[in-house]
N, C-alpha and C positions, 0 to 999 in steps of 0.2 A: 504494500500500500504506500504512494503516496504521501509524503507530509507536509501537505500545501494546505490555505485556509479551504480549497473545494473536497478536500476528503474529509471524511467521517471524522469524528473526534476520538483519536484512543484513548484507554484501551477499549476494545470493542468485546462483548463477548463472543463465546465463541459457536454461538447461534449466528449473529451477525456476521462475524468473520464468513463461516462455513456459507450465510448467502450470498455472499459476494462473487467477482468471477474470479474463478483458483486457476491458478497453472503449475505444471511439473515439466519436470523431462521426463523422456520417454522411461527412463532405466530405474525413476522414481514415482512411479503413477499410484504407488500405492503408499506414498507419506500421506496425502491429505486423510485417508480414512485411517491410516495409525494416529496421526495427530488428533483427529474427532475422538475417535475410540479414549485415549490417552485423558480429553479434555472430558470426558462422559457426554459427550452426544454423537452423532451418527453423520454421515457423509449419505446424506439423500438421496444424492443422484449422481455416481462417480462417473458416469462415461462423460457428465458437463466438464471434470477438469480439461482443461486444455492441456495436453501434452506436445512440448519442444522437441526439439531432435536435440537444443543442445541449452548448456546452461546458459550461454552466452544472452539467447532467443529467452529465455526464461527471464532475465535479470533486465532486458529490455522491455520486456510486458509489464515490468511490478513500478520499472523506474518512470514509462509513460503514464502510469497509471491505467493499465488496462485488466491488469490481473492481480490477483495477491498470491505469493509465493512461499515455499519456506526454504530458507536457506542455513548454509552455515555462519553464523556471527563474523567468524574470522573472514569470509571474505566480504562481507555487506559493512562491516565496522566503517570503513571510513562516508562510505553511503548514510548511513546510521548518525554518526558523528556531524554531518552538515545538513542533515536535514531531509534528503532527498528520498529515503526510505525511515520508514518508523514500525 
């Protein structure tokens, strides 16, 4: 997501999060419903995540704001750090 005044106000639950547009890469399709599972709710509708071919394509959808992702801290940290992701 996003950390512009047009996005949502974190933190979001994770009802909210889960309806929003998710993406993965291909090789991760099944983090969004370990992360639901993880949070105690359910991934709805998995075939809606969008799957990348690569992470690159992944970290371009979440930084436009087109999708929310999940990533490793260590590489989104300085993203994180200025604002551009939250």
């Amino acid at each position: 997501m996003r950390g512009n005044s047009s996005s949502p106000t974190a933190p979001l639950s994770a009802g909210a999060i889960l309806a929003l547009p998710l993406a993965s890469g291909r090789r991760w399709r099944e983090d969004w419903s370990a992360w639901a599972k993880a949070s105690g709710s359910k991934l709805a509708n998995p075939e809606r995540v969008i799957a990348y071919e690569s992470r690159a394509f992944m970290f371009d959808a979440a930084l436009s704001g087109q999708a929310v992702i999940l990533a490793d801290l260590r590489m989104t940290a300085a993203d994180v750090a200025v604002g551009s992701l939250v």
